[in-house]
PyMOL Python script that loads the backbone (N, CA, C, O; Angstrom):
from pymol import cmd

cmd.read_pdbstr("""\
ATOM      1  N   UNK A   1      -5.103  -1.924 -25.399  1.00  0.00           N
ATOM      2  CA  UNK A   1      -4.049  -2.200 -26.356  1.00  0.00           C
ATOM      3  C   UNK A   1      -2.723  -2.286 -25.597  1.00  0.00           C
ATOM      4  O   UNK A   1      -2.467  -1.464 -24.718  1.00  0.00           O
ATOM      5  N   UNK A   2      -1.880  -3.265 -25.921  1.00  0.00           N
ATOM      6  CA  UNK A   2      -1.062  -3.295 -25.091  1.00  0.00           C
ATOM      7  C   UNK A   2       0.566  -2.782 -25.646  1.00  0.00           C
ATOM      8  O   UNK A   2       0.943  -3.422 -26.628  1.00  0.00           O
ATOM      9  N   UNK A   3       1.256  -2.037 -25.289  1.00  0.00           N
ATOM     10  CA  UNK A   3       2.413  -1.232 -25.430  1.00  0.00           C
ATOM     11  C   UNK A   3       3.296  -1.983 -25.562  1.00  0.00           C
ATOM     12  O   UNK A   3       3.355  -3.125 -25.106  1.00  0.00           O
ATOM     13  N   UNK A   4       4.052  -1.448 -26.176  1.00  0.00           N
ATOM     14  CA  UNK A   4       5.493  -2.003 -27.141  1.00  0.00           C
ATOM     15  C   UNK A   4       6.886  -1.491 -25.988  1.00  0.00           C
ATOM     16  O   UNK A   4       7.050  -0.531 -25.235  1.00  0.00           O
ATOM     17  N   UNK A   5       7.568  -2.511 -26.297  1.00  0.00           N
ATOM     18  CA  UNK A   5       9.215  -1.613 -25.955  1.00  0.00           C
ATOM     19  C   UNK A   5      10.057  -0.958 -26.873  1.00  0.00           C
ATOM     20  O   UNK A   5      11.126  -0.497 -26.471  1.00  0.00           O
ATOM     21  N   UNK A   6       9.630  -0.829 -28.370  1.00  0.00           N
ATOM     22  CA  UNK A   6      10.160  -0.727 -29.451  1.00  0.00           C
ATOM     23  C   UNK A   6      10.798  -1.788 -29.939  1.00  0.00           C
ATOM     24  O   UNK A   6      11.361  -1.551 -31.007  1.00  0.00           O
ATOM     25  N   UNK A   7      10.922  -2.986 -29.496  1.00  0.00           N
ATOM     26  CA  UNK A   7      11.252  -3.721 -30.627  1.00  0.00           C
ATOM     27  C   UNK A   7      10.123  -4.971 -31.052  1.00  0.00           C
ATOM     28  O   UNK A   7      10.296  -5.985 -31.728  1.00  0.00           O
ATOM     29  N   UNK A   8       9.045  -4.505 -30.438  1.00  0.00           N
ATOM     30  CA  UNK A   8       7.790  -4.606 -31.013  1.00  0.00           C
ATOM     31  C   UNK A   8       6.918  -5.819 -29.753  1.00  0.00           C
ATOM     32  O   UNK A   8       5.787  -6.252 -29.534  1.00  0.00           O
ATOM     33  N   UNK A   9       7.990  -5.914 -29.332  1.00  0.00           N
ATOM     34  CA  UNK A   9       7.213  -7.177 -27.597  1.00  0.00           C
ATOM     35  C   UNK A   9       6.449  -6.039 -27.079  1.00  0.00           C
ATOM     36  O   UNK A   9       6.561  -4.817 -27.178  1.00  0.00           O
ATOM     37  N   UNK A  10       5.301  -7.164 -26.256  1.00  0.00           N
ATOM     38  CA  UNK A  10       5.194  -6.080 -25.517  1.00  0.00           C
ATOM     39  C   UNK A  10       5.038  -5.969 -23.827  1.00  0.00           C
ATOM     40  O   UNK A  10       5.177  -6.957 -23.106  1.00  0.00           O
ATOM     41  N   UNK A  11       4.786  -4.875 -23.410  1.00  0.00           N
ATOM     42  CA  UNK A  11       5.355  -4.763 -22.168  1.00  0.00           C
ATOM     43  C   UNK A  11       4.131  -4.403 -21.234  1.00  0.00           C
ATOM     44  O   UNK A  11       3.241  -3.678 -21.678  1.00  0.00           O
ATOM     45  N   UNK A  12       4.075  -4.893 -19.966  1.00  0.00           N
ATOM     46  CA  UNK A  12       2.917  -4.233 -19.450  1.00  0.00           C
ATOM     47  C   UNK A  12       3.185  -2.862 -18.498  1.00  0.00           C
ATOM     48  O   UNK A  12       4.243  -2.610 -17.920  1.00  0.00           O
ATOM     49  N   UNK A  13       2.017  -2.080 -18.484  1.00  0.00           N
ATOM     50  CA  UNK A  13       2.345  -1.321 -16.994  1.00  0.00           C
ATOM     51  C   UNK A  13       2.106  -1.185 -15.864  1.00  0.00           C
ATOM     52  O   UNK A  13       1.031  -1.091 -15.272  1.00  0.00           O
ATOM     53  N   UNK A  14       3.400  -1.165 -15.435  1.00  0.00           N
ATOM     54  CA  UNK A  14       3.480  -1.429 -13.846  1.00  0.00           C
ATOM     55  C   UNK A  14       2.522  -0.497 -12.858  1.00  0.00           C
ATOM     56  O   UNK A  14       3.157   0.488 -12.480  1.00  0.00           O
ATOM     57  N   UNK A  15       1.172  -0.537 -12.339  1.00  0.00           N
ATOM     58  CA  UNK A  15       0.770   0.167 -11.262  1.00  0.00           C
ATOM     59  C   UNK A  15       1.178  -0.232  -9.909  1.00  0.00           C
ATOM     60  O   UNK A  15       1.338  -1.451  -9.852  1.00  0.00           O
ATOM     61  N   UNK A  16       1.417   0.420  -8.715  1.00  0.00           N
ATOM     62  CA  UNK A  16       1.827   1.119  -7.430  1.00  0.00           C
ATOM     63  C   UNK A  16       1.182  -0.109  -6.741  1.00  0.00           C
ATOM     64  O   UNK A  16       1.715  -0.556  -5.726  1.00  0.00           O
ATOM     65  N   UNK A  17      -0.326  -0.872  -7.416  1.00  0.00           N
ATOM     66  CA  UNK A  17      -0.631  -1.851  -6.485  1.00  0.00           C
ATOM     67  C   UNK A  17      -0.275  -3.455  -7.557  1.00  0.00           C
ATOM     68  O   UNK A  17      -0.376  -4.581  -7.070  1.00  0.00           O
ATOM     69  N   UNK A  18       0.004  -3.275  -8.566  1.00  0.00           N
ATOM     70  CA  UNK A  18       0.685  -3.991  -9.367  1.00  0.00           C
ATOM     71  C   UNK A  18       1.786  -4.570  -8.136  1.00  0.00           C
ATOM     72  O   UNK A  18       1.509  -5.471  -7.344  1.00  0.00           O
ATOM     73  N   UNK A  19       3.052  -3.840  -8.191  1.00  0.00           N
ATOM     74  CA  UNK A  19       4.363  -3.716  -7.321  1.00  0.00           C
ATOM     75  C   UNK A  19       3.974  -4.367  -5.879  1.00  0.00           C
ATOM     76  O   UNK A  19       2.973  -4.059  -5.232  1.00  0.00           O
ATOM     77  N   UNK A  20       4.972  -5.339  -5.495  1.00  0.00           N
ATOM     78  CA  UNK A  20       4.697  -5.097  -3.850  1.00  0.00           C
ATOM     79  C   UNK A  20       5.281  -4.395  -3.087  1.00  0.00           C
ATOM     80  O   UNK A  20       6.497  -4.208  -3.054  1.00  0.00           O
ATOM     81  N   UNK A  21       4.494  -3.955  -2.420  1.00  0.00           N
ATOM     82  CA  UNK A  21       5.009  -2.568  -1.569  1.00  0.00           C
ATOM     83  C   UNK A  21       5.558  -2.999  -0.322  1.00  0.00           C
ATOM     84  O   UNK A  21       5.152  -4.020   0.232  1.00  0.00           O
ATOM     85  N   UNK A  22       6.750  -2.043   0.297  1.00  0.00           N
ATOM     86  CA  UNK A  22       7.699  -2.190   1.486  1.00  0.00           C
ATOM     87  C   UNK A  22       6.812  -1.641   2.591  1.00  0.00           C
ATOM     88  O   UNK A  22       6.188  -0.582   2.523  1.00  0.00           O
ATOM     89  N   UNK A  23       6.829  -2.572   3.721  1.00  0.00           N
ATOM     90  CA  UNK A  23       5.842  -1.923   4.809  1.00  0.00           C
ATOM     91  C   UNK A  23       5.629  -0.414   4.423  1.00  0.00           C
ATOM     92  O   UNK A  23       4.575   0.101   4.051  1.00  0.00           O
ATOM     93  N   UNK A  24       6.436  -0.020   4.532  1.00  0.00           N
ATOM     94  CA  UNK A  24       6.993   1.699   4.713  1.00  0.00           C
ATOM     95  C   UNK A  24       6.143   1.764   4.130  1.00  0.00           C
ATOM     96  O   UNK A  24       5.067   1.795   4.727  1.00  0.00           O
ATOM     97  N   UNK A  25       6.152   1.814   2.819  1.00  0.00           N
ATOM     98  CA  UNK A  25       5.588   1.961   1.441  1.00  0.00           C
ATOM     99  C   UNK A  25       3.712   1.799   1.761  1.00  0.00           C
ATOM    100  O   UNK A  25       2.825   2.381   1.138  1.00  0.00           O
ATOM    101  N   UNK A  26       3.579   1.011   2.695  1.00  0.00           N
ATOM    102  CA  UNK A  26       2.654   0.401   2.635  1.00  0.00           C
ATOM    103  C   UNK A  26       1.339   2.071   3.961  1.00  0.00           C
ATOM    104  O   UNK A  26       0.266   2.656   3.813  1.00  0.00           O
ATOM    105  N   UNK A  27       2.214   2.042   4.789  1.00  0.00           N
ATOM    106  CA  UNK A  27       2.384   3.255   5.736  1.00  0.00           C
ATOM    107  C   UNK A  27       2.168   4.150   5.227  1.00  0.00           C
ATOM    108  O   UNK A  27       1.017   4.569   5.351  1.00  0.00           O
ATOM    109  N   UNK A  28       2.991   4.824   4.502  1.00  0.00           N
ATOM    110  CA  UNK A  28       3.163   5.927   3.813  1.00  0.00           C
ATOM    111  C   UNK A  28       1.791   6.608   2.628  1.00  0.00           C
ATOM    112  O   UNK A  28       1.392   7.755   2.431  1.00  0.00           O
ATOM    113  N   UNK A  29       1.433   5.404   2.104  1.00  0.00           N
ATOM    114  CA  UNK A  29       0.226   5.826   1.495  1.00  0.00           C
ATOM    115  C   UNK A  29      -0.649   5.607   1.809  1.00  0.00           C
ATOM    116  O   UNK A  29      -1.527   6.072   1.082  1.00  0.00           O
ATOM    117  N   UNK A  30      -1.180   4.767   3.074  1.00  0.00           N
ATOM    118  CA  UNK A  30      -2.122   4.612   4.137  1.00  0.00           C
ATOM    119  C   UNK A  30      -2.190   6.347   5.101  1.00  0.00           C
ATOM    120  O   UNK A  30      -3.164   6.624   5.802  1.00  0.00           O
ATOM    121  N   UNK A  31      -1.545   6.865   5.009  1.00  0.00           N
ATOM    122  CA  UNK A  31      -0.800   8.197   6.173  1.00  0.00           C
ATOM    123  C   UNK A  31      -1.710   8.770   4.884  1.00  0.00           C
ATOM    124  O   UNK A  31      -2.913   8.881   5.119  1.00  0.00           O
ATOM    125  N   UNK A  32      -1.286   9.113   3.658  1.00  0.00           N
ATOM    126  CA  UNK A  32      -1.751   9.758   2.825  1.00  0.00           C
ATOM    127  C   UNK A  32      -3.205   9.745   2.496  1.00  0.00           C
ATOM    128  O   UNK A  32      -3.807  10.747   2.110  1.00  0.00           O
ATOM    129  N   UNK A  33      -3.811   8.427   2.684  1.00  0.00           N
ATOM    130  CA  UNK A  33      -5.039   8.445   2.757  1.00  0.00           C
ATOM    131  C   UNK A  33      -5.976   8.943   3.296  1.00  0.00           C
ATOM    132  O   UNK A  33      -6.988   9.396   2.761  1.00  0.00           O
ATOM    133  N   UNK A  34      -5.533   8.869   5.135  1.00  0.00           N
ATOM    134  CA  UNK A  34      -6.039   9.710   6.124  1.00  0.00           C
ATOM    135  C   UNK A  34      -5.874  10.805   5.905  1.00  0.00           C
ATOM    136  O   UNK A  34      -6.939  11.373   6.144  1.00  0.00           O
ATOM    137  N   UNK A  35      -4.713  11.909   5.379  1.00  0.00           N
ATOM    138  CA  UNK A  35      -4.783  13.020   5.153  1.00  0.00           C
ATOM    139  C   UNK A  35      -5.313  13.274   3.859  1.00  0.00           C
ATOM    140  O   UNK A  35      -5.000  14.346   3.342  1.00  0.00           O
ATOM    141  N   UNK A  36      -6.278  12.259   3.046  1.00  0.00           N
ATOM    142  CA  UNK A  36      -7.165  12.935   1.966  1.00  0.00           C
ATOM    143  C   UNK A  36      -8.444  12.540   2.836  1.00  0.00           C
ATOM    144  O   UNK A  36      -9.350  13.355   2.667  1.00  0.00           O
ATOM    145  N   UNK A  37      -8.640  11.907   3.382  1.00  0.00           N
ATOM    146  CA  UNK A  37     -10.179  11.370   4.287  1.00  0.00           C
ATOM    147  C   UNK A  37     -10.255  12.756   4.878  1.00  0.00           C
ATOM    148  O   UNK A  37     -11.423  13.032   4.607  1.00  0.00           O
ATOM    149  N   UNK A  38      -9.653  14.062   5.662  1.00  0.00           N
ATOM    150  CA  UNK A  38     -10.112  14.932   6.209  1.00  0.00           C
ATOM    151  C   UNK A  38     -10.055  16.100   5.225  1.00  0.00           C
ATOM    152  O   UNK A  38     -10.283  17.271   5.529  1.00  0.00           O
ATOM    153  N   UNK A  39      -9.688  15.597   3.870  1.00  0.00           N
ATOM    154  CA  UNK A  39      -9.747  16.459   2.471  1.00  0.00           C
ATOM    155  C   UNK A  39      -8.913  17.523   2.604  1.00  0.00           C
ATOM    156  O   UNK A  39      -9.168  18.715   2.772  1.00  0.00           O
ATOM    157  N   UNK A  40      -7.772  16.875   2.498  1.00  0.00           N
ATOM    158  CA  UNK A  40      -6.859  18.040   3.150  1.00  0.00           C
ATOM    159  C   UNK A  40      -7.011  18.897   3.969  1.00  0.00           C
ATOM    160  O   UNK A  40      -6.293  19.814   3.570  1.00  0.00           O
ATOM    161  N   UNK A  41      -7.485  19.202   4.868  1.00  0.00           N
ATOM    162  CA  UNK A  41      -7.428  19.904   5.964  1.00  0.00           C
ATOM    163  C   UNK A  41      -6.434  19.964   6.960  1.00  0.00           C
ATOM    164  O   UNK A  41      -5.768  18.929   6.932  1.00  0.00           O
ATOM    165  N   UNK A  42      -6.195  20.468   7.517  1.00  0.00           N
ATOM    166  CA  UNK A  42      -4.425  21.079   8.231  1.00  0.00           C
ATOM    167  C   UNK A  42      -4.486  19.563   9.387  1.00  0.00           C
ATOM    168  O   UNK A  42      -5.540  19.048   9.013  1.00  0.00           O
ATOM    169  N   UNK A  43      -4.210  19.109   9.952  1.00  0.00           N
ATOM    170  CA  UNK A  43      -3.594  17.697  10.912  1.00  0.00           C
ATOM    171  C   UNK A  43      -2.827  17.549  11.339  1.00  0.00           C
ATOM    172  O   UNK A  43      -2.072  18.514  11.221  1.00  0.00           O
ATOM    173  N   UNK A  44      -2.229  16.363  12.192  1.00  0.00           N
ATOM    174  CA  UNK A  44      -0.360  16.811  12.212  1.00  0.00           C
ATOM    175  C   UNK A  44      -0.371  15.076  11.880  1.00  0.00           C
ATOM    176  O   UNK A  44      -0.929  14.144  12.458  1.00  0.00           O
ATOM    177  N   UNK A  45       0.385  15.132  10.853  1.00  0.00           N
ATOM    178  CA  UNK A  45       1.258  14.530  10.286  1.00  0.00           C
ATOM    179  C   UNK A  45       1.742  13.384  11.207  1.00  0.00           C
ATOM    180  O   UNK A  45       1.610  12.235  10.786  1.00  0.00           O
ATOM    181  N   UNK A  46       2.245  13.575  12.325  1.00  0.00           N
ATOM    182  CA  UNK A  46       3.044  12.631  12.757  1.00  0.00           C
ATOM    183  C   UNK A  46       1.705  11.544  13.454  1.00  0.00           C
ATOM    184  O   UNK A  46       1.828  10.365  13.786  1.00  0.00           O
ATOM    185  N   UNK A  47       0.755  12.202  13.504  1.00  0.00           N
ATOM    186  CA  UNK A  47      -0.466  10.889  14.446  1.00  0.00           C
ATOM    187  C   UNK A  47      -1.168  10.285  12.927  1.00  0.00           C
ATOM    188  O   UNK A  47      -1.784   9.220  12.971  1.00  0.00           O
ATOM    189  N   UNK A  48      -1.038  10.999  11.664  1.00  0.00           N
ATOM    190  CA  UNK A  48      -1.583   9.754  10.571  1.00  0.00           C
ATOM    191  C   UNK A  48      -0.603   8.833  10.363  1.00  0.00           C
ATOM    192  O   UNK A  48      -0.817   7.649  10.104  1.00  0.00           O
ATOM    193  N   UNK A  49       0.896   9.549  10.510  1.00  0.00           N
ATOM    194  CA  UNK A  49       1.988   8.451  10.257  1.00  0.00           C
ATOM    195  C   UNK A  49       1.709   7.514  11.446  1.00  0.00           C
ATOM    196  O   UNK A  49       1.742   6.352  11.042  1.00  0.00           O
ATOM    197  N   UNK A  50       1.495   7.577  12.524  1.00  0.00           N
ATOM    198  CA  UNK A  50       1.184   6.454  13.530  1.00  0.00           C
ATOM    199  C   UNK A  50      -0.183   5.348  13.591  1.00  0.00           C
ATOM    200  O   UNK A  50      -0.419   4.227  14.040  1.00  0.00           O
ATOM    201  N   UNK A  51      -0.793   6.275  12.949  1.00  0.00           N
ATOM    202  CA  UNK A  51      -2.324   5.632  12.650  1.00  0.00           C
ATOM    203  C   UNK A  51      -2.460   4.896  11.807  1.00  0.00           C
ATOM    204  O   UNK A  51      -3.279   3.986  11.932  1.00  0.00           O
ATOM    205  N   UNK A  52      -1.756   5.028  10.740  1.00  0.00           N
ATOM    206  CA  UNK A  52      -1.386   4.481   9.646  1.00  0.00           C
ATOM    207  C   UNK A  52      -0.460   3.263   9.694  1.00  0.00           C
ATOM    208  O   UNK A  52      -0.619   2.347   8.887  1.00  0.00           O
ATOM    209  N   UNK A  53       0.390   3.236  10.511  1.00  0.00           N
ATOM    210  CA  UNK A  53       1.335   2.344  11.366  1.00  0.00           C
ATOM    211  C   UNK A  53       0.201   1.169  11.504  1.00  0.00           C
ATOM    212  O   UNK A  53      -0.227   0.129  11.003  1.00  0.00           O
ATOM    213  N   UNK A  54       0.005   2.313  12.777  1.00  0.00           N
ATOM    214  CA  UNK A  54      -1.140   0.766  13.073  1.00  0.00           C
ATOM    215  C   UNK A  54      -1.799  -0.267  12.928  1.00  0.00           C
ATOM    216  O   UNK A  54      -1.997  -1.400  13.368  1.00  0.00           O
ATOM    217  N   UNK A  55      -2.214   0.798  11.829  1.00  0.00           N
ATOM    218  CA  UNK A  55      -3.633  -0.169  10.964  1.00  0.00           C
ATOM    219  C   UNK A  55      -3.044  -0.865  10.073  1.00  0.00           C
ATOM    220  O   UNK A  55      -3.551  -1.966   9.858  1.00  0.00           O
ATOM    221  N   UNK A  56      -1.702  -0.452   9.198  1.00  0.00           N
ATOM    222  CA  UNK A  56      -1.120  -1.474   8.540  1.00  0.00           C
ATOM    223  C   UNK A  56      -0.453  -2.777   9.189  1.00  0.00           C
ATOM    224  O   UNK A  56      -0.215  -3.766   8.495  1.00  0.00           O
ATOM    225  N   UNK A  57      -0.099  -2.713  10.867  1.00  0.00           N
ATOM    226  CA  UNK A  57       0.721  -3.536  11.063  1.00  0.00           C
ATOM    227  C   UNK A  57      -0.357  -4.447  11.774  1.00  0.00           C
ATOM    228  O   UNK A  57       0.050  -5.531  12.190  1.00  0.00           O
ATOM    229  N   UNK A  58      -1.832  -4.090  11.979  1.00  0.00           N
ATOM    230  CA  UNK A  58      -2.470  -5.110  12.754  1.00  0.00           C
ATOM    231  C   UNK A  58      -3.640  -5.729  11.639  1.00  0.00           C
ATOM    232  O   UNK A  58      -4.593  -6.394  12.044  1.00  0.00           O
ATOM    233  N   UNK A  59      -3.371  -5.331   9.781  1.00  0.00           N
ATOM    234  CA  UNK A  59      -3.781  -6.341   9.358  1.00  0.00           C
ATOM    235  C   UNK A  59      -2.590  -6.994   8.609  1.00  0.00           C
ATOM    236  O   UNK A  59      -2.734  -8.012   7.932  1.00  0.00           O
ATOM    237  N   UNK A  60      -1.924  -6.633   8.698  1.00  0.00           N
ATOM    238  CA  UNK A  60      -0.321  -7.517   8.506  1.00  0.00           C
ATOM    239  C   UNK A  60      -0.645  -8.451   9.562  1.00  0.00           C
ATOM    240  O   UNK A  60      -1.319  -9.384   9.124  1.00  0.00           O
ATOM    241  N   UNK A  61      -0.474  -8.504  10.424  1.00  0.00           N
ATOM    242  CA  UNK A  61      -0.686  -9.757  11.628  1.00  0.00           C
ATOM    243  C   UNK A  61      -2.030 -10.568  11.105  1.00  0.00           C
ATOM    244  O   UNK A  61      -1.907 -11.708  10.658  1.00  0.00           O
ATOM    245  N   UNK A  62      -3.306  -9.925  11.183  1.00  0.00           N
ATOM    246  CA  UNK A  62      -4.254 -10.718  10.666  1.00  0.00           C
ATOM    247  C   UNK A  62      -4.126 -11.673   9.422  1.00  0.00           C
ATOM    248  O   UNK A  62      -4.445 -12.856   9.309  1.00  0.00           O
ATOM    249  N   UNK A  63      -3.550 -10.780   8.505  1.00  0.00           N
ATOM    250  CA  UNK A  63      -3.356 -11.750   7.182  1.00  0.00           C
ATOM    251  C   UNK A  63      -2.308 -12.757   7.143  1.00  0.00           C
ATOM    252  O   UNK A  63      -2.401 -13.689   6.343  1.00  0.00           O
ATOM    253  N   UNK A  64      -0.888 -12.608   8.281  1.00  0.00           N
ATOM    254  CA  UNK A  64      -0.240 -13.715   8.499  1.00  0.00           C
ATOM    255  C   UNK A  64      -1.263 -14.967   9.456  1.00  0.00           C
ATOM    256  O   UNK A  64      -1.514 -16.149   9.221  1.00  0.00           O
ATOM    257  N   UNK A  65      -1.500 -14.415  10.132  1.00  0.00           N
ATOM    258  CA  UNK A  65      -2.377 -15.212  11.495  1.00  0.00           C
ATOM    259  C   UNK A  65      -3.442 -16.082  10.241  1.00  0.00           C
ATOM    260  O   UNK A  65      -3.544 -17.261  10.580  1.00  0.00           O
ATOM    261  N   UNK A  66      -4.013 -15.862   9.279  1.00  0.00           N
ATOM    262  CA  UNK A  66      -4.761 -16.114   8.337  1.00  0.00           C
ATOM    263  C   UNK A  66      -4.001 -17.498   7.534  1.00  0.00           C
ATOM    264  O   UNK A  66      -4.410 -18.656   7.446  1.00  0.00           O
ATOM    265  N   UNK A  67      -2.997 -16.994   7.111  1.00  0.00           N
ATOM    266  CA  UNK A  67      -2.213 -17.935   6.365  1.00  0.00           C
ATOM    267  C   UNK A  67      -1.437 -18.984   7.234  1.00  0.00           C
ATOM    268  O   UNK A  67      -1.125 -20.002   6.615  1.00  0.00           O
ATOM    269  N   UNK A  68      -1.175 -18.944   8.165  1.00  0.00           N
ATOM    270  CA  UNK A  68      -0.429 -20.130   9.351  1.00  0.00           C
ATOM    271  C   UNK A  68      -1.927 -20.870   9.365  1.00  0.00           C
ATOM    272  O   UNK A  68      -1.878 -21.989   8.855  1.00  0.00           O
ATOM    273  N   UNK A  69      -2.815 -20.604   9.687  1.00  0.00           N
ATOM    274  CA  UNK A  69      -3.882 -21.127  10.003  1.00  0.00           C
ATOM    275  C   UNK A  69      -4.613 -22.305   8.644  1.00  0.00           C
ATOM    276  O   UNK A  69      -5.199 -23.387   8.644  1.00  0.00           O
ATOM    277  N   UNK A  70      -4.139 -21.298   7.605  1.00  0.00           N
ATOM    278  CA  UNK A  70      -4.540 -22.200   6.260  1.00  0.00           C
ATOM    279  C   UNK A  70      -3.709 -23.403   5.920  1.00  0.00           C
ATOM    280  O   UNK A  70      -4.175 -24.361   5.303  1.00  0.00           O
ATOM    281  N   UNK A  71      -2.629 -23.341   6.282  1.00  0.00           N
ATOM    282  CA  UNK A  71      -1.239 -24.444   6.471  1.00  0.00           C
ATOM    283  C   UNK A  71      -1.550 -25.093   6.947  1.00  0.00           C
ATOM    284  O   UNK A  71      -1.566 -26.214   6.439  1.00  0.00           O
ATOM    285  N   UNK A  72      -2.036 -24.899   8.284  1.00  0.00           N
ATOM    286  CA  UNK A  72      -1.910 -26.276   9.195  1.00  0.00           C
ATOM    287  C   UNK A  72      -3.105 -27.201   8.905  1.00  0.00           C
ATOM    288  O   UNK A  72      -3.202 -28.283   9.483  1.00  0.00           O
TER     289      UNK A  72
END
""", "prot")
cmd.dss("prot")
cmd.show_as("cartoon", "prot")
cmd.util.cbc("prot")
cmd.orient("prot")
């Protein structure tokens, strides 16, 4: 059923993968992931934030490298 704004339109809701997300953004809950993959268990923080880096920025490259390729 779909939700009103009160003046009776209606509106949808926005989910987190709805939104496009800012690299950061993109990092940040990738980081969070890895620290639920070891189910919370103690880690340090700063090597999921890097890991997380990573892996977001080398399928960022893939999926551009993907789309130049579909262009030409």
């Amino acid at each position: 059923m779909a939700r009103t704004n009160g003046n009776g339109s209606s509106t949808k809701s926005k989910s987190p993968s709805a939104k496009k997300l800012s690299p950061q953004q993109k990092i940040a809950q990738r980081a969070y992931e890895i620290y639920l993959e070891r189910n919370g268990a103690p880690g340090n923080p700063v090597e999921d934030w890097v890991r997380a880096e990573r892996e977001v920025l080398e399928k960022s490259r893939k999926s551009t490298k993907k789309a130049a390729a579909a262009a030409a």
